[in-house]
C-alpha positions in Angstrom: 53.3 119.7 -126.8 56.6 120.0 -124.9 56.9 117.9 -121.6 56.7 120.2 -118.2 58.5 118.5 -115.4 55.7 116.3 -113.0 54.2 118.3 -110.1 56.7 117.4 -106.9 59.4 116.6 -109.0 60.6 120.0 -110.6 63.8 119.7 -109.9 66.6 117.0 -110.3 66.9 114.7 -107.5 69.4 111.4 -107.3 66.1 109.0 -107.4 65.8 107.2 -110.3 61.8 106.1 -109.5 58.8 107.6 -109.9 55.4 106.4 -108.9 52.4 107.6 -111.6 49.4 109.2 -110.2 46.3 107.3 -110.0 44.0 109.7 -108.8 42.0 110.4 -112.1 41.0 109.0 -115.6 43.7 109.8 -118.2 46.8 108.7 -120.8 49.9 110.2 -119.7 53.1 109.5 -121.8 56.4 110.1 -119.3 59.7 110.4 -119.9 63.0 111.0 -117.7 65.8 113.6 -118.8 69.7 112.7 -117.1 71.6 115.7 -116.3 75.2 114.8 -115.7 76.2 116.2 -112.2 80.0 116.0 -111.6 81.4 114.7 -107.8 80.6 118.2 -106.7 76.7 117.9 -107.1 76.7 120.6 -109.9 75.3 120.3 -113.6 78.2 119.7 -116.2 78.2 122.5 -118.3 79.1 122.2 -122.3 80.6 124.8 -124.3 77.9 126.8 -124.4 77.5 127.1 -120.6 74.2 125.3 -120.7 74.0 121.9 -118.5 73.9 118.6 -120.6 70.5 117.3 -120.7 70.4 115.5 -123.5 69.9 111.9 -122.5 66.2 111.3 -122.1 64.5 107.9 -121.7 61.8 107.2 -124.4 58.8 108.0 -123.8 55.8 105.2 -122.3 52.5 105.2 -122.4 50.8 105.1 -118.7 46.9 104.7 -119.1 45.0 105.2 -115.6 40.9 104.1 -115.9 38.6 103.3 -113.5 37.6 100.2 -113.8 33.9 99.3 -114.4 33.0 96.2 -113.7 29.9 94.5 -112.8 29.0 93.5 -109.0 29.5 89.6 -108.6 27.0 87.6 -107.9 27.3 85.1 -104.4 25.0 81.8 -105.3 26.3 79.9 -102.6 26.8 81.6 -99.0 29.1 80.3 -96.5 27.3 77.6 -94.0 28.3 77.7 -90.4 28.8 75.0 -88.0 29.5 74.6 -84.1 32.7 72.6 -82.9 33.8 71.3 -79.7 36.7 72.9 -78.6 39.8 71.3 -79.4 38.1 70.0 -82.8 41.6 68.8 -85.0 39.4 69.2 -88.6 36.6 71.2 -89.6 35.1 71.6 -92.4 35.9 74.2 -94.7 34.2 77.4 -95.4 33.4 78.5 -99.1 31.4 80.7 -100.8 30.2 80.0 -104.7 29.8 83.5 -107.0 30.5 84.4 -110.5 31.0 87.1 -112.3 28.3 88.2 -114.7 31.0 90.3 -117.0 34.1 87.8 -117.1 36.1 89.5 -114.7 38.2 87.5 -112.3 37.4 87.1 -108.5 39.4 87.5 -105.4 38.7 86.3 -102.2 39.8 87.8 -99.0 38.5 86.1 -95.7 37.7 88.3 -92.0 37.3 87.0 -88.9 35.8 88.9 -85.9 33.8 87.8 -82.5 31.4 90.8 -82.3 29.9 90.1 -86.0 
């Protein structure tokens, strides 16, 4: 199957990044063709007349999948506490889960005084 240029990038542009979509479940193989431009912007021609493109990258691989793992189980909830202002240490918060499939765990923490 011949390559078609990406959609938003049909044309030659001076960037030399490009950003894969991740908007659906696919394998995508990319590539990049150079055209040689001279100081004046324009396409250097051969002999032929037709601009030199050939000077591609080789081609990679780019696999996009949503990801489908289990929901983590919490087995230990945060416990909360009440501190005299001006308190210099207080206890930590934590929070015990695990993963039923393997999968690794992040933790991101929020604050707010409405709940």
């Amino acid at each position: 199957m011949l390559p078609r240029p990406v959609e938003g990038k049909e044309s030659f542009s001076e960037d030399p990044e490009f950003t894969p979509p991740t908007d659906s479940d696919a394998e995508f193989k990319y590539r990049c063709f150079l055209l040689l431009c001279g100081r004046d912007g324009r396409p250097v021609c051969g002999e032929d007349g037709k601009p030199l493109q050939n000077v591609k990258t080789k081609e990679v691989d780019v696999t996009v999948a949503r990801t489908s793992a289990a929901a983590p189980k919490i087995n230990k909830q945060p416990a909360g506490k009440r501190y005299a202002a001006g308190t210099k240490y207080l206890d930590n918060l934590s929070v015990e889960a695990e993963s039923s499939d393997g999968g690794r765990l992040s933790y991101q923490w929020y604050v707010s005084r409405d709940g």
